[in-house]
C-alpha positions as CSV (number, residue, x, y, z in Angstrom):
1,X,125.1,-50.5,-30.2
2,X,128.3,-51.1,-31.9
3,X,130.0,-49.2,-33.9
4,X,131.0,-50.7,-37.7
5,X,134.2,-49.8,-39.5
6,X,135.4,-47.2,-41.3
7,X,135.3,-49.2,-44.7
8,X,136.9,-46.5,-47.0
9,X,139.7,-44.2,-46.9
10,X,137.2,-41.8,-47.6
11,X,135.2,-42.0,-44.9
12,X,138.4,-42.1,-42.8
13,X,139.5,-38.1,-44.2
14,X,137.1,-35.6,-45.2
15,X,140.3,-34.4,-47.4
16,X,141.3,-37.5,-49.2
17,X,138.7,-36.8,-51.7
18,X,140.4,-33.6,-52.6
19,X,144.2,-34.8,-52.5
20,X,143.4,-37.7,-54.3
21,X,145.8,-38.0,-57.6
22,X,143.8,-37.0,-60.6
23,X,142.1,-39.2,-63.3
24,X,142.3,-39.4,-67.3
25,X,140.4,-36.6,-67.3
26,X,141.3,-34.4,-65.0
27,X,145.0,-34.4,-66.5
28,X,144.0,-33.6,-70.3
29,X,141.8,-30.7,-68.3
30,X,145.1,-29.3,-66.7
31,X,147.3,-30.2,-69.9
32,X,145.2,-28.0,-72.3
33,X,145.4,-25.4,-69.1
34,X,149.0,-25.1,-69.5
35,X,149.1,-25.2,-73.0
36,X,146.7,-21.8,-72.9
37,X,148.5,-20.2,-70.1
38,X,152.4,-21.1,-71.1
39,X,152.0,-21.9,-74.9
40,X,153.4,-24.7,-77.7
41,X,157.0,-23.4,-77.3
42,X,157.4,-23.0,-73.3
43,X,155.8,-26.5,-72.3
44,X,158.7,-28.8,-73.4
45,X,161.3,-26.3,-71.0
46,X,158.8,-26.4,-68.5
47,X,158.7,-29.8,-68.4
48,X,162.4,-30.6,-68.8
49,X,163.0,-28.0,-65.4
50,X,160.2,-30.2,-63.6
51,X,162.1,-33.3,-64.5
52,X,165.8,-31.9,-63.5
53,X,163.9,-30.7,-60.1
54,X,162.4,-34.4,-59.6
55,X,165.7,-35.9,-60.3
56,X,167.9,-33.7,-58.2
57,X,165.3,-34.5,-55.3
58,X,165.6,-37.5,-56.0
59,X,169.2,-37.1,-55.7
60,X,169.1,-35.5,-52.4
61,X,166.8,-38.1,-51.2
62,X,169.3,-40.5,-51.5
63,X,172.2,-39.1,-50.1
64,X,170.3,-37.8,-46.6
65,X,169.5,-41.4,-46.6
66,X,172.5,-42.6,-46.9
67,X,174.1,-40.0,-44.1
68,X,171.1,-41.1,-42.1
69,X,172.3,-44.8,-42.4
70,X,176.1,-44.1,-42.0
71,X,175.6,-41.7,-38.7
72,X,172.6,-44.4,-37.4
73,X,175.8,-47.6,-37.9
74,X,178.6,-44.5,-35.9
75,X,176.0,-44.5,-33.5
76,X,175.3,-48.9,-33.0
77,X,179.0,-49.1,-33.4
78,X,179.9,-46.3,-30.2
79,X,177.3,-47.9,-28.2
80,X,178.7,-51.5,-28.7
81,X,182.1,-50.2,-27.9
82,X,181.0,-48.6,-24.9
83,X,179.3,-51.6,-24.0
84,X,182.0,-53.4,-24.2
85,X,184.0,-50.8,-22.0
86,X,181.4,-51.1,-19.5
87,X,181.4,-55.4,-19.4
88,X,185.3,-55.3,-19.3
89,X,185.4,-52.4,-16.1
């Protein structure tokens, strides 16, 4: 017998269902949430700290990348010259 495909990411993750990003509905659900638990007045600060956080991840996102790149180019760079070395010897 032979064995068809896992069609669906599903099928694939019992969890996916559950991590899934939310729909239309879901998110007016959660809005009016936060609107009972945090109120009119705290909602707007809540949401400008969320965005600050996001962009200074963001931020720091990019610059471990860009180490990542500069150390990884160090790296190519001493092993060419050693190469080199070696070729010359």
């Amino acid at each position: 017998m032979i064995a068809e495909p896992i069609s669906t990411l599903a099928e694939l993750s019992p969890v996916y269902g559950v991590l899934s990003l939310p729909g239309g509905g879901e998110m007016v659900i959660l809005a009016l949430v936060m609107l009972l638990l945090f109120g009119a007045k705290k909602l707007p600060e809540l949401a400008r700290s969320l965005g600050e956080s996001v962009g200074q991840f963001r931020k720091g996102k990019t610059e471990a990348d860009l180490e990542a790149q500069l150390a990884e180019a160090k790296l190519k760079e001493a092993r060419e010259s050693a190469q080199k070395k070696s070729d010359v010897s």
